[in-house]
C-alpha positions as CSV (number, residue, x, y, z in Angstrom):
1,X,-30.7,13.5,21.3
2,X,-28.5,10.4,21.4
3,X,-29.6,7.8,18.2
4,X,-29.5,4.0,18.9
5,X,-27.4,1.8,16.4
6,X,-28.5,1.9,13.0
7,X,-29.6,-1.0,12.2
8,X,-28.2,-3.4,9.6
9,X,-30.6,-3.7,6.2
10,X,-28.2,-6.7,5.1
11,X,-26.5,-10.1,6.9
12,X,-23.2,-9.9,6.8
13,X,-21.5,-12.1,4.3
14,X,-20.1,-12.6,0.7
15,X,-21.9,-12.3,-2.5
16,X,-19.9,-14.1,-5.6
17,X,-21.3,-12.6,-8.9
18,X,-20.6,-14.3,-12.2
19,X,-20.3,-10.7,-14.0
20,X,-21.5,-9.4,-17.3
21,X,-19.1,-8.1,-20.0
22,X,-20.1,-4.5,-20.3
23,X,-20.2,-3.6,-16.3
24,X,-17.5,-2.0,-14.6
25,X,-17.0,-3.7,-10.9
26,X,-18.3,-0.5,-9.5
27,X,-21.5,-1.2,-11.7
28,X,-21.9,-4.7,-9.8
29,X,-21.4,-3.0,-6.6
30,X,-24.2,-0.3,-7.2
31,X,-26.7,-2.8,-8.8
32,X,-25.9,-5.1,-5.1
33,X,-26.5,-2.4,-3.3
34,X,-29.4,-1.8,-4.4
35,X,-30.6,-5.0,-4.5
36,X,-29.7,-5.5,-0.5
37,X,-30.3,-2.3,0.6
38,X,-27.4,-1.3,2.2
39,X,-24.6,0.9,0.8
40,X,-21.9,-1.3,2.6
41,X,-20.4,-3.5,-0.4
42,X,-17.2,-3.5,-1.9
43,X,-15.5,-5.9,-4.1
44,X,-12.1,-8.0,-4.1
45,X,-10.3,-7.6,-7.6
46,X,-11.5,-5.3,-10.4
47,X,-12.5,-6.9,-13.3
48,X,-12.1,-4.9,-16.6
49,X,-15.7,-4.0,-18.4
50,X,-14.6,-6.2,-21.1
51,X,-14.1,-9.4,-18.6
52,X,-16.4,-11.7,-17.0
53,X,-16.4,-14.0,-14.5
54,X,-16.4,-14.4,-10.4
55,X,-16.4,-11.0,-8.8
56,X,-16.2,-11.5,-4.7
57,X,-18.5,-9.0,-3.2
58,X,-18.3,-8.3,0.9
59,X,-21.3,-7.2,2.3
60,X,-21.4,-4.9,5.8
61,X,-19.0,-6.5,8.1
62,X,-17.9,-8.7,5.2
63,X,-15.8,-5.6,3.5
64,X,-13.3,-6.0,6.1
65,X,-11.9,-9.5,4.4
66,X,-12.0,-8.0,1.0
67,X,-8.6,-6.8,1.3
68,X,-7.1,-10.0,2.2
69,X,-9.6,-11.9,-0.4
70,X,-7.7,-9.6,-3.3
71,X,-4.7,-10.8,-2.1
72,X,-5.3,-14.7,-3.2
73,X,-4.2,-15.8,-6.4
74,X,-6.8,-16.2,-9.2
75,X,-8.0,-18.3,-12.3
76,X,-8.6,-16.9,-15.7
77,X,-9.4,-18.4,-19.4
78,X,-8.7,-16.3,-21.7
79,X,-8.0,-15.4,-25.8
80,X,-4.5,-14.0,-26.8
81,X,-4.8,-12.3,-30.4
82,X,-1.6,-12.1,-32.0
83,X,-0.8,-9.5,-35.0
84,X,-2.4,-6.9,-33.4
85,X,-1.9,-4.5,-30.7
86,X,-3.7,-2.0,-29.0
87,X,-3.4,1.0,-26.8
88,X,-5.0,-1.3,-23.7
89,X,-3.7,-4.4,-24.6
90,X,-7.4,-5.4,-25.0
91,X,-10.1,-5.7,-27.4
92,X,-11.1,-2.3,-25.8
93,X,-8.5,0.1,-27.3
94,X,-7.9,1.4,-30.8
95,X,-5.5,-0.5,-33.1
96,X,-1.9,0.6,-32.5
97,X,-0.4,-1.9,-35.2
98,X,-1.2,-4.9,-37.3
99,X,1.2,-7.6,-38.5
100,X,1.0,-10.8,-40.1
101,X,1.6,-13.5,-37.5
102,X,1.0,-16.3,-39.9
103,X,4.9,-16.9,-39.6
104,X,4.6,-18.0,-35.7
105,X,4.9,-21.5,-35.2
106,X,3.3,-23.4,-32.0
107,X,7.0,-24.1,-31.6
108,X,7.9,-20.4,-31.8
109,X,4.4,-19.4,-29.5
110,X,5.8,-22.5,-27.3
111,X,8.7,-20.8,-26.5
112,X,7.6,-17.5,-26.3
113,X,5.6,-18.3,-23.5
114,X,8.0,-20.1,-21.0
115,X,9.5,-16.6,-20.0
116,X,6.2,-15.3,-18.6
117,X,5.8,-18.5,-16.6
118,X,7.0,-18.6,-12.9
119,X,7.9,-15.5,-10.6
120,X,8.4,-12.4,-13.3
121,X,8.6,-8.8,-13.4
122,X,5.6,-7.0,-15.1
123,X,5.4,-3.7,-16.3
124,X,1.0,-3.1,-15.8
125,X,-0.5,-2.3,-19.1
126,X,-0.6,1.5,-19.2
127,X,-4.4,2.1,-19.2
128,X,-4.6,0.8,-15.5
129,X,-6.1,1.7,-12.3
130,X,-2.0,1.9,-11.1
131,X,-1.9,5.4,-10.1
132,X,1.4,7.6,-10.6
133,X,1.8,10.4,-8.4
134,X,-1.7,10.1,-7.0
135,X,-3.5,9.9,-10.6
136,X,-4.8,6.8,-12.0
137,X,-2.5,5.8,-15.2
138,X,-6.0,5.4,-17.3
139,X,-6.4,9.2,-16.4
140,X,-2.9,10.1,-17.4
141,X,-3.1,8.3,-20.6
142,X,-6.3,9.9,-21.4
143,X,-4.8,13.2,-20.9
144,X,-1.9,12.5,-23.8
145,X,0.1,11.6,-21.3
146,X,2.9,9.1,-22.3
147,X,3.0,6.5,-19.4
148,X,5.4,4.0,-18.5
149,X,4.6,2.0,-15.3
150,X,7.4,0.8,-13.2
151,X,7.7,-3.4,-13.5
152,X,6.4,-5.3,-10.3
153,X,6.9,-9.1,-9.2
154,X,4.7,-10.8,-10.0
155,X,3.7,-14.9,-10.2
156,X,2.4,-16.8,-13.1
157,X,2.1,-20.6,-11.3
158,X,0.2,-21.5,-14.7
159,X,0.1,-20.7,-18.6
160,X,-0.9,-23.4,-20.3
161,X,-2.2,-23.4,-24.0
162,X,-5.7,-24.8,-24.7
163,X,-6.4,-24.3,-28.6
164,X,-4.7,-22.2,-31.3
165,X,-6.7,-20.7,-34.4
166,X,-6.3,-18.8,-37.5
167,X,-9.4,-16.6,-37.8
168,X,-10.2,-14.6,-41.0
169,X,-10.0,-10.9,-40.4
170,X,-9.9,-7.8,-42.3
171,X,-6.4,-7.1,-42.7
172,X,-2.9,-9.5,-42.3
173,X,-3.9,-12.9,-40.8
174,X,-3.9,-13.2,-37.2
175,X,-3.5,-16.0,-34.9
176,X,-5.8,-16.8,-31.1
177,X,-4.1,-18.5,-28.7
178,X,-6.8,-19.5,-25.6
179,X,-5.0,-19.9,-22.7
180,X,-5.7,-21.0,-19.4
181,X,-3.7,-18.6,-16.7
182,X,-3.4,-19.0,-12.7
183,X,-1.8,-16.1,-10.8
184,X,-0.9,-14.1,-8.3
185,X,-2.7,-10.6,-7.2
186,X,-1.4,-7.9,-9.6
187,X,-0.8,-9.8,-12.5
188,X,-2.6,-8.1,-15.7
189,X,-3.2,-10.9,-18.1
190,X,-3.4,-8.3,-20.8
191,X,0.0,-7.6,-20.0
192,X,1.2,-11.6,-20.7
193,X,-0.8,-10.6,-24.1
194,X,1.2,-7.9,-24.8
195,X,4.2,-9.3,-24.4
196,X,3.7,-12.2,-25.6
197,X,3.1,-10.3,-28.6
198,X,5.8,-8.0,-28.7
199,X,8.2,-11.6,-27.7
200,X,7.4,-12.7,-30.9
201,X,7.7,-9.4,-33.3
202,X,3.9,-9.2,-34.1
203,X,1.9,-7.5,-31.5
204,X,-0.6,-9.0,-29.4
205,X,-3.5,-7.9,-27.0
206,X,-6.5,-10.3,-24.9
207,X,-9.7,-10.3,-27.3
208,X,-11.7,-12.4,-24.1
209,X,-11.1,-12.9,-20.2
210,X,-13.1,-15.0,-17.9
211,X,-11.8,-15.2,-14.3
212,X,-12.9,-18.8,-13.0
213,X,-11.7,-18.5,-9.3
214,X,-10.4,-15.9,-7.3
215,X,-9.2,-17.9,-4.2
216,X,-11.7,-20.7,-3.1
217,X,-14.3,-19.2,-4.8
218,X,-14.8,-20.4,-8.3
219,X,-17.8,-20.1,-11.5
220,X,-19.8,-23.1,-9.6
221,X,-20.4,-20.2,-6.6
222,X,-20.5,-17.4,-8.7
223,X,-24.6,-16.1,-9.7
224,X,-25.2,-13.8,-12.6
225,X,-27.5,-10.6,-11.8
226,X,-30.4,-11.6,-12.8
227,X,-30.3,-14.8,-10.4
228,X,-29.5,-12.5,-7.5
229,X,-32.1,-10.0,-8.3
230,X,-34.6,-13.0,-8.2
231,X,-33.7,-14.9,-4.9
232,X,-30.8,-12.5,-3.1
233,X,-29.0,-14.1,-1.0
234,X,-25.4,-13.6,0.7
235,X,-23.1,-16.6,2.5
236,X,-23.1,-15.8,6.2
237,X,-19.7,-14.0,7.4
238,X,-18.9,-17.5,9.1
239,X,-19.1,-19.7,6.1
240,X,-17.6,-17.1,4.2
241,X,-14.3,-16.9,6.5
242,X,-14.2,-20.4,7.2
243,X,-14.6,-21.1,3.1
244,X,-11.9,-19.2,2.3
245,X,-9.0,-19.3,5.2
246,X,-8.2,-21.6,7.7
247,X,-9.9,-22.6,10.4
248,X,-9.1,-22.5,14.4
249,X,-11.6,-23.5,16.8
250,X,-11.2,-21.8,20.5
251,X,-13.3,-21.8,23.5
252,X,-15.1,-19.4,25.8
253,X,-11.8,-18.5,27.7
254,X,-9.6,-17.6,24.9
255,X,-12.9,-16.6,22.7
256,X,-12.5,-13.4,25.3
257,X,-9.1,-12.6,24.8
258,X,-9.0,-12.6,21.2
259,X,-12.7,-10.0,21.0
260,X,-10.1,-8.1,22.9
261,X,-7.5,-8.6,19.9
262,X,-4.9,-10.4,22.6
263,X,-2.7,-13.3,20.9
264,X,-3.2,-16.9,21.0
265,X,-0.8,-20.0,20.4
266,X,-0.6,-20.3,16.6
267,X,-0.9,-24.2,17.6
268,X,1.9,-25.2,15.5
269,X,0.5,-23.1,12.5
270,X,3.5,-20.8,11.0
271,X,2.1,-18.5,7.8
272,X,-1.2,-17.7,6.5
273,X,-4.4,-16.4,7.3
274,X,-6.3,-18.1,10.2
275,X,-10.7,-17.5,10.7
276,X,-10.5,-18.0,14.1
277,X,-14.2,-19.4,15.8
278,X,-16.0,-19.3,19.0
279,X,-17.4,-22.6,20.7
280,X,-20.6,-21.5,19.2
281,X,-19.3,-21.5,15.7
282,X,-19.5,-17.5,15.3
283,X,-16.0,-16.1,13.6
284,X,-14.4,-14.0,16.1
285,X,-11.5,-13.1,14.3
286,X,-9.3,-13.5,11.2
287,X,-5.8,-13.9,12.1
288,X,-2.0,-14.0,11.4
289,X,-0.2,-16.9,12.2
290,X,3.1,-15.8,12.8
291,X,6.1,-16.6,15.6
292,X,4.1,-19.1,16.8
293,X,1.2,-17.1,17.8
294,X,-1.9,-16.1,16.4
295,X,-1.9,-12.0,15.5
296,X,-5.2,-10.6,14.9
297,X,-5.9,-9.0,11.9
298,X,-9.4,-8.2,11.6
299,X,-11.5,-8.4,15.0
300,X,-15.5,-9.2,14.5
301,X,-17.6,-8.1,17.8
């Protein structure tokens, strides 16, 4: 017997979660899941356990932008310890070494830092979901396996210090450097700890990460769990698209030929990603503005 469409238990849309230290991403995913019903959510951008901060969630029809949402750079405030360094480069891992860093200077830190600024090639802190041969490096290290990830380009457009301590700790004095960082998808701002650390002869992994914006979305969008569980509630697949890309209006004529995934005249557009809506402000498409036309990437029917 044929079976009619199932039908949807959720809108389509994007949920931005403010998450919890102690969840992994997937955690968030489950616990929206269950709270909307549907098993269609996925996320843009792991977050580490340890971090918190915005988490973009897409929701049915929604997952499709997730790849393209990962892609945008992102916003993180975060705490560098320095005269210590761990097997994750974060508060997570066991102690690998511990040296005094009372000799660095904010001069010395100063300099230290300029090199990871700008367009820079990062090796990803070992205990990452990079996989190597089809295994996830976290697995491999976990094994006793020795891994050294191969560098990738990556871009730091901001690394700027925002308050420098001396805490007391067991052991030789250390120094916390919070930091404000924007970047490009990729970057692992435990890595900038690490070797910012190793720059200046002492060691150094993140104690703290907040992400504060991944593309447009930022903390003043972003609901803890608790919120959600209380009033759920996901921003329409429209607003979502036009929120985060930008926007081309068409009308019925060409709204036809692109639900056929034809291309349009870029209208002087050249680069990016382009929400392209119908005359009754439904998102048809999200598109690729490129040679002067517009190149569908994802098609909505």
């Amino acid at each position: 017997m044929a079976r009619g469409p199932r039908a949807r238990t959720a809108p389509d849309g994007l949920v931005v979660v403010d998450k919890p230290a102690g969840l992994t991403s997937h955690d968030v995913v489950a616990r929206v899941r269950r709270i909307l019903g549907t098993r269609k959510v996925g996320h843009a951008g792991t977050l580490d356990p340890m971090a918190t901060g915005v988490l973009v969630l897409g929701v049915e029809r929604a997952t499709r932008l997730l790849g393209h949402l990962a892609l945008t750079d992102k916003a993180y405030d975060a705490t560098i310890r320095l005269g210590r360094a761990t097997v994750t480069d974060d508060a997570e891992g066991d102690e690998t070494a511990a040296t005094d860093a009372t000799p660095v200077t904010r001069e010395a830190l100063d300099a230290a830092l300029e090199p990871l600024r700008g367009t820079i090639d990062q090796r990803p802190s070992a205990v990452s979901a990079v996989k190597v041969d089809g295994v996830r490096s976290y697995a491999r290290v976990r094994a006793g396996e020795d891994v050294e990830l191969a560098s990738r380009r990556v871009t730091v457009s901001r690394l700027d210090v925002l308050d420098v301590r001396r805490p007391e700790v067991e052991g030789p004095p250390v120094l916390d450097v919070d930091v404000t960082v924007v970047c490009s998808s990729g970057t692992y701002v435990r890595a900038l700890a690490r070797d910012l650390g190793a720059s200046l002869g002492v060691g150094g992994h993140l104690t703290a990460l907040r992400r504060t914006r991944v593309g447009t979305f930022g903390l003043d969008v972003a609901r803890p769990l608790a919120e959600l569980e209380a009033h759920p509630d996901v921003l329409p697949l429209a607003a979502a698209v036009g929120s985060a890309f930008a926007r081309a209006d068409v009308d019925d004529v060409t709204a036809g030929r692109i639900l056929s995934g034809a291309r349009i005249d870029a209208g002087g557009r050249d680069g990016g990603l382009v929400g392209v809506f119908g005359p009754d402000g439904a998102v048809l498409s999200l598109a690729e503005a490129r040679g002067g036309l517009l190149v569908p990437v994802v098609v909505f029917s």
